[in-house]
C-alpha positions, 0 to 999 in steps of 0.5 A: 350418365354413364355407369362404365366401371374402369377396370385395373389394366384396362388399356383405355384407363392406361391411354387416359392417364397418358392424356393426362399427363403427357398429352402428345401436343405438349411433347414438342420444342426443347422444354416441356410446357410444365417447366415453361409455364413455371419459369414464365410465371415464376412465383406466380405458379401455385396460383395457376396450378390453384386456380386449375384444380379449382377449374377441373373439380368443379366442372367435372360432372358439368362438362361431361356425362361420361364417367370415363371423361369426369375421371379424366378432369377430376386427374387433370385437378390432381396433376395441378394439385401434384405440381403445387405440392412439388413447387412447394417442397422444391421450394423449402416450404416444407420438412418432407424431402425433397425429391426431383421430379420423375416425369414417368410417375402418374401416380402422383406419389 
């Protein structure tokens, strides 16, 4: 197993997160698959962005040998996980305030 350490600013760390959360061959068509998939499944959605997190975090160090690509899975489960907490708070399931969502976060804040 690889023991490559991510540096902050590294460019390659900044590509991955791209990967991640805007991958090229979902910025197609007039909607973007997020909001495709939630209008789709509807109340349903929790539960795929669930069963995701679930997918990615359990895998990551099964699928890949690289670290560098185990990061990349373990940030595809938080982007699920983020999505779940906004469907939640758009929803009224909670007190904190509700915020729309800003596609330029890769924070996850």
């Amino acid at each position: 197993m690889s023991q490559e350490k991510i540096e902050v600013g590294n460019p390659d760390a900044v590509k991955s997160s791209i990967d991640v959360n805007q991958p090229k061959h979902y910025a197609f068509g007039e909607i973007e698959c997020w909001d495709y998939i939630k209008d789709l499944l509807g109340e349903s959605y929790v539960a795929y962005c669930r069963g995701n997190v679930v997918k990615y975090v359990h895998r990551y160090d099964h699928k890949h040998a690289d670290i560098v690509d185990q990061i990349k899975d373990l940030k595809k489960a938080r982007k699920y996980l983020d999505e779940m907490i906004l469907d939640l708070e758009h929803h009224g399931q909670c007190e904190m305030a509700l915020v729309p969502r800003d596609p330029t976060n890769t924070s996850g804040e």
